[in-house]
N, C-alpha and C positions, 0 to 999 in steps of 0.2 A: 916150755911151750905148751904142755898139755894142762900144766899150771894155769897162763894165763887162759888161755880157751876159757877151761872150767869156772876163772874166776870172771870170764868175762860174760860166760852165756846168763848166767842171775841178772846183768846188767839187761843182755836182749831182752829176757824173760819180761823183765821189767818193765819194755818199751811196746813189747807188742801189745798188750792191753791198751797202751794209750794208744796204738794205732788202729786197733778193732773199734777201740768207744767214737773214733772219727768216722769210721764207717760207719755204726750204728747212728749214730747224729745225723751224719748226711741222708742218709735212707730216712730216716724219721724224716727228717727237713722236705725230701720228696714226696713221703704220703700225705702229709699236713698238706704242700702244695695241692697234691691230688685230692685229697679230699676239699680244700677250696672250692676246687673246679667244681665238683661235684653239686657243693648245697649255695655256689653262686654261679650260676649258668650263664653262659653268653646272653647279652640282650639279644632281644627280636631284631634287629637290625643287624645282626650277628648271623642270623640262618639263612642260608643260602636260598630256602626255602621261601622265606619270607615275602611279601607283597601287600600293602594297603592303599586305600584310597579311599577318602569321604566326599560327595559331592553334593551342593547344594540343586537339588532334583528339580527346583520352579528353574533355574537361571545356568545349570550345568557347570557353575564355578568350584573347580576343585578349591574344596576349604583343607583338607589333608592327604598327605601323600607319601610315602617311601618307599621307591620301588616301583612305583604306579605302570611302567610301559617294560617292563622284563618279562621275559617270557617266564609262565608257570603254565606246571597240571593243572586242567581247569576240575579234571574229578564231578564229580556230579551236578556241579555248576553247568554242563555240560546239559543237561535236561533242561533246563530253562531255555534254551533254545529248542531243544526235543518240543517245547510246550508252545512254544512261539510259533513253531510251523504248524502244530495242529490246531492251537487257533485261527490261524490263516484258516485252514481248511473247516472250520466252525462258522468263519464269516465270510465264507464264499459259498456256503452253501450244501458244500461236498460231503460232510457228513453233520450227523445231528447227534445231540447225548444219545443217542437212543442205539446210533449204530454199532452194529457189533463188529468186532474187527477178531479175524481168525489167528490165530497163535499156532506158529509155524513149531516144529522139532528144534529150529536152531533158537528160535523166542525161547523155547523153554530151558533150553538146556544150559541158560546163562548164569555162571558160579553169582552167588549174593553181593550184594542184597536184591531178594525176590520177593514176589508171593506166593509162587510157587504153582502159576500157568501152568497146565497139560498141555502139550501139543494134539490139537484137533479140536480142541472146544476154542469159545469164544470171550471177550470182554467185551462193554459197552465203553463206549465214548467217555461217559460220564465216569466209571469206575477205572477207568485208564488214566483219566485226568489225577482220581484222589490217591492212585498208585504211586504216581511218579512223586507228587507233592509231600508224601506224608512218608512211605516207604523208602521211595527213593528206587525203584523197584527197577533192577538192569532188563529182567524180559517182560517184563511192559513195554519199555522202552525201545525194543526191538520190536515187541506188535505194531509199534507205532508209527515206526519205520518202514515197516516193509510193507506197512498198509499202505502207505502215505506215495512210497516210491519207488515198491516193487522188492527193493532191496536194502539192507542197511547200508552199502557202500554208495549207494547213488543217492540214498538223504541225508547223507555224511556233506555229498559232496554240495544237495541243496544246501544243508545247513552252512556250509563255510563262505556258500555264492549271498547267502542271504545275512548272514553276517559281517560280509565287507561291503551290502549298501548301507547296512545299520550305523555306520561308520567303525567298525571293528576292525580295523585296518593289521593289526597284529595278532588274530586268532584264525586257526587253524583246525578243524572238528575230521576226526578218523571213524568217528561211530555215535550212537546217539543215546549211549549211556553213561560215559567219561571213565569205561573202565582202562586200565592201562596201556597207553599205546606212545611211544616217544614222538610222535610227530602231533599229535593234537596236543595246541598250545594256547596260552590263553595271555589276556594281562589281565591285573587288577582293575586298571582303568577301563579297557574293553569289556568287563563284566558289568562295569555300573552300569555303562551306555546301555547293555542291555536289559539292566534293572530297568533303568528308565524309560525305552521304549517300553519295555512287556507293560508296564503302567499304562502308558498314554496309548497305547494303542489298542490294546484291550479292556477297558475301563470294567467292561459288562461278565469280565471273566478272572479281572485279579484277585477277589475274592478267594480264589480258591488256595491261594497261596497264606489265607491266613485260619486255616481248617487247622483243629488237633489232633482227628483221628478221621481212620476210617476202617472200615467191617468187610472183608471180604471171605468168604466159605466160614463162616464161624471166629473167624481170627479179630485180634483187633489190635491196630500198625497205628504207631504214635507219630505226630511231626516231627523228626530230627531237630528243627528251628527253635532251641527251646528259646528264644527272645519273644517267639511270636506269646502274646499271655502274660509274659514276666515283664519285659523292659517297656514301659508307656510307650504306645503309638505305632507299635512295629505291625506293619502288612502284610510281611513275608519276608524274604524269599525264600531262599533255598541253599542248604550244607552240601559239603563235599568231602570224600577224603577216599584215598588211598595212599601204600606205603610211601610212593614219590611225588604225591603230590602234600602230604602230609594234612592239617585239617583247614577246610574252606569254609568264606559263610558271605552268601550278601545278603542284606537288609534292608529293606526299606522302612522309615519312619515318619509318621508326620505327627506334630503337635502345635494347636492353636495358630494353622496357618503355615505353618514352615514344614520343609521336607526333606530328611537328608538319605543321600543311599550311600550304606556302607560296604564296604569290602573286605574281607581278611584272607588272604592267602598261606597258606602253610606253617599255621598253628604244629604247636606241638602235641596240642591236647585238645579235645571238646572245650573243655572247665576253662583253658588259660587262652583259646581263642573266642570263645565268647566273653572272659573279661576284658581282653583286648578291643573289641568292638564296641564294647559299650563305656570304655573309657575314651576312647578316640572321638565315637559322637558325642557322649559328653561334651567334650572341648567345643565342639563344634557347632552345639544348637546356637551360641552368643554370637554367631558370623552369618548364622543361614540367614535369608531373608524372608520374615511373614506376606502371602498372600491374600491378606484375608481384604485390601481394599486393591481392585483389579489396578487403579490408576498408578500403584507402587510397583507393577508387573516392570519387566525389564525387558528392552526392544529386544534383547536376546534370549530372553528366555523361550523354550517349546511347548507350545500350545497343542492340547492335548487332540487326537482327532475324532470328529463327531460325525459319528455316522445320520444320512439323511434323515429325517423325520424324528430322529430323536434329541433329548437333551442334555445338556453337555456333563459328564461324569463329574460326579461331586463328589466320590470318595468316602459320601456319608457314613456309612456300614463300617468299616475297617476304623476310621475314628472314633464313632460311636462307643463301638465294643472295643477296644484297646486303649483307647487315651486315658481311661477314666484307674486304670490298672498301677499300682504303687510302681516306680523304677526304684530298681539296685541299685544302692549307693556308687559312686566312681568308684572301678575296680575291683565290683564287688560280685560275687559266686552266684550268675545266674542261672546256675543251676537247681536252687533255694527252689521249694515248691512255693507257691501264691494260691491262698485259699482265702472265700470270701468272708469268714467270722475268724477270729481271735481266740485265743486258748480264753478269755473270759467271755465269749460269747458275744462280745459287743462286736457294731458294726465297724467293718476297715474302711479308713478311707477312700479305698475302691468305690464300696458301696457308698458312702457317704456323697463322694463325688457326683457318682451317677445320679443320686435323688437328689443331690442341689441343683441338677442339669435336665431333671426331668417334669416338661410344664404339668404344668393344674390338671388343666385337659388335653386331651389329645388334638381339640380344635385348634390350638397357640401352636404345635407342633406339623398337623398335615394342613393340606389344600384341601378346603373345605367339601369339596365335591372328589376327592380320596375316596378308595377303599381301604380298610384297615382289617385284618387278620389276629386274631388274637389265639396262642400257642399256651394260654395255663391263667392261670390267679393261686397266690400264694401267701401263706402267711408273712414269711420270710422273703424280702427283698433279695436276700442273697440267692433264693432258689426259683425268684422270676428271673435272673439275671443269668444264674445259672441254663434255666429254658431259654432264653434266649441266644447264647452259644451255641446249645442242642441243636436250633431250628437254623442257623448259619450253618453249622458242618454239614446239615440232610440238603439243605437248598439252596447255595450258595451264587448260586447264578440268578434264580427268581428273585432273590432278594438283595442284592446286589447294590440297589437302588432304592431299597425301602427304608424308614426313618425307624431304627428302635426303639423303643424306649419302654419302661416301667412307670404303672401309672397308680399310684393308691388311690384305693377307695373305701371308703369305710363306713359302715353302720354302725348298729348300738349292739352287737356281738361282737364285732371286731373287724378287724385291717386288715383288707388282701388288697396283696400287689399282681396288679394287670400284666402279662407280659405281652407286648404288640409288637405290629410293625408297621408304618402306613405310611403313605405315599403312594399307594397301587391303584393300578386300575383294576377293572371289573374281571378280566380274565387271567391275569397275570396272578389277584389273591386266591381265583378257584385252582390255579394251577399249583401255588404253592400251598393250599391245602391238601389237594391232593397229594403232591410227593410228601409233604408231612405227616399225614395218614399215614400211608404206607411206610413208614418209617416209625410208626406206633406213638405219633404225637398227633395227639389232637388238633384239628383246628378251626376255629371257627371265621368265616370272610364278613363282615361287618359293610354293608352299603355305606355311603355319606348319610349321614343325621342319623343314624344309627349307632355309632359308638359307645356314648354314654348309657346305652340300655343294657349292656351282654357283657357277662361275666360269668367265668367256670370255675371251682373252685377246684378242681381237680386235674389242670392240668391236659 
């Protein structure tokens, strides 16, 4: 008996290695899986998180969609509405850039992203507006509220009254910075709608959504939006994120007459939600419909609205300065810097673009009886083009409506490029030289028939 035992245990001995190596194999066969998962991740239509929608902005026909009507975190998508009601209050009268709005204890005390308000001092109208756009700024956004309504919960609650006449029929606003609250809801589609009001209804003020920067107490706060500059034709809008709502972004874009607004809801990342974006509208410019002859216009489409005595928004500024700008290849890293010369110095197509697009004179370009404004003369086209950015981020409302462009001219020393803007009248180009003054840019107001004579070479 104790015989066989003994001769039999060599046999077990034997057997349990081959049953350990099935263990190890199996284990292995499970990290392989796991590490699958790992470096090939759920598609976007995989995260719960997830929401898109592309619309063509002349005619409102959703060209793409997944997810378009589910409820998401709107996250600082949430401000563009914040911005919609203080335009209202800009075109009613009630306040002007200039006023200053007082910054409560509870304004200041809001966790980031900030600028870092005191409570008891003040901000202007105007530095509120480039707060919210560029920073993204949570107590701004309370100033703006509690100016507007006394409290943040009672402009919560304009914001959500004035969002279901927008036709927003599925959002819901809890406060007016989109920082974390489970009851403020949003959809994909309900953002675009209010892309596309915040456009048509404020023509003389969307500008501002395509600013890069802005300067407050010595600091200086970049646009989140990195499409606005990178991808051709982008206006704006405005990013978002928090941990549950994960990353947001809508967009507007127009080129050569067409205009599409994008959506992306709950990216996983900056980098991989802005490739998203710009591979979707990709698809999608070959479906929008061009503008560019009114008779092609569609009984459905919304017609922008024009305030009394003025003339109807043409959007020229924002195309101007962004059409002419190279786009990222399909699904390609827009987060790639875009600078106007080349590692060999020669011009980029940017520039190229812009000087095929920029007439002889500036008579082919304004209405002959214009004022024109002129911000620099330079050697380098790249660094009129450049000035011309500069003088949008300082004055973005004055100019709004002005024509830009670069103009050479040349003697027998040499080429400087003009940088203008014209389309103005008489007091709107002394206004915008003024704020461009103060803002340490030169500039000079040019009557009609006067153009061709004034030229600064310094900027």
């Amino acid at each position: 008996m104790t015989q066989e035992t003994t001769l039999a245990n060599p046999i077990d001995s034997r057997r349990r290695p081959t049953r350990l190596m099935h263990i190890v194999v199996f284990a292995l066969a499970l990290f392989a899986a796991a590490g699958w998962q790992l470096t090939n991740p759920a598609p976007a239509s995989a995260n719960s998180k997830y929401a898109a929608v592309v619309i063509d902005g002349h005619t409102g026909r959703i060209v793409f969609a997944r997810s378009a009507d589910r409820p998401r975190y709107p996250a600082s998508l949430t401000k563009v509405m914040t911005l919609y009601l203080l335009f209202e209050e800009l075109e009613a009268g009630r306040v002007s850039m200039n006023t200053r709005l007082q910054v409560s204890p509870r304004a200041a005390s809001q966790p980031p992203s900030k600028i870092g308000v005191r409570a008891g001092t003040t901000i202007t109208v105007d530095q509120a507006i480039r707060a919210l756009v560029t920073k993204s700024a949570n107590d701004v956004a309370v100033v703006v509220a509690e100016h507007i309504s006394g409290s943040e919960y009672r402009f919560a609650q304009r914001m959500t009254t004035r969002a279901r006449s927008l036709g927003m029929r599925r959002t819901r606003f809890m406060n007016a910075s989109g920082l974390p609250n489970n009851r403020q809801l949003t959809t994909a589609r309900d953002m675009a709608t209010l892309a596309q009001r915040m456009q048509q209804d404020f023509p003389d003020y969307y500008s501002f959504f395509s600013i890069t920067e802005f300067r407050y107490n010595g600091r200086r706060y970049t646009n989140h939006n990195s499409l606005v500059g990178r991808y051709s034709g982008t206006t704006g809008l405005k990013t978002g994120y928090t941990r549950a709502s994960g990353f947001n972004l809508t967009a507007t874009v127009e080129r050569q007459g067409k205009y599409l607004i994008g959506v992306v809801l709950g990216g996983q990342s900056a980098r991989s939600r802005d490739s998203h974006m710009v591979s979707i509208l990709d698809r999608a410019w070959g479906t929008a419909v061009a503008m560019n002859n009114p008779r092609t216009r569609l009984a459905s489409a919304p017609v922008p609205r024009v305030r009394p005595g003025s003339t109807p928004p043409r959007y020229v500024l924002a195309s101007a300065l962004t059409t002419p700008l190279p786009a990222p290849p399909p699904q390609g890293d827009t987060s790639l810097d875009v600078s106007f010369s080349d590692t060999q110095g020669t011009e980029t197509a940017a520039i190229r673009s812009l000087r095929s697009t920029t007439p002889a004179g500036d008579s082919d370009a304004f209405n002959p009886s214009s004022w024109v404004i002129q911000v620099g003369a330079y050697a380098q086209p790249s660094e009129a083009v450049a000035r011309i950015h500069q003088a949008v981020n300082v004055a973005p409302v004055l100019l709004a409506n002005a024509v830009p462009i670069t103009m050479p001219v040349s003697s027998a020393a040499q080429t400087l490029y003009r940088s203008r803007f014209g389309g103005l009248n008489e007091t709107n180009a002394h206004k915008a030289c003024r704020e461009l003054t103060r803002a340490s840019i030169s500039c000079i107001a040019i009557p009609p028939h006067g153009w061709g004579r004034t030229a600064s070479a310094n900027g």
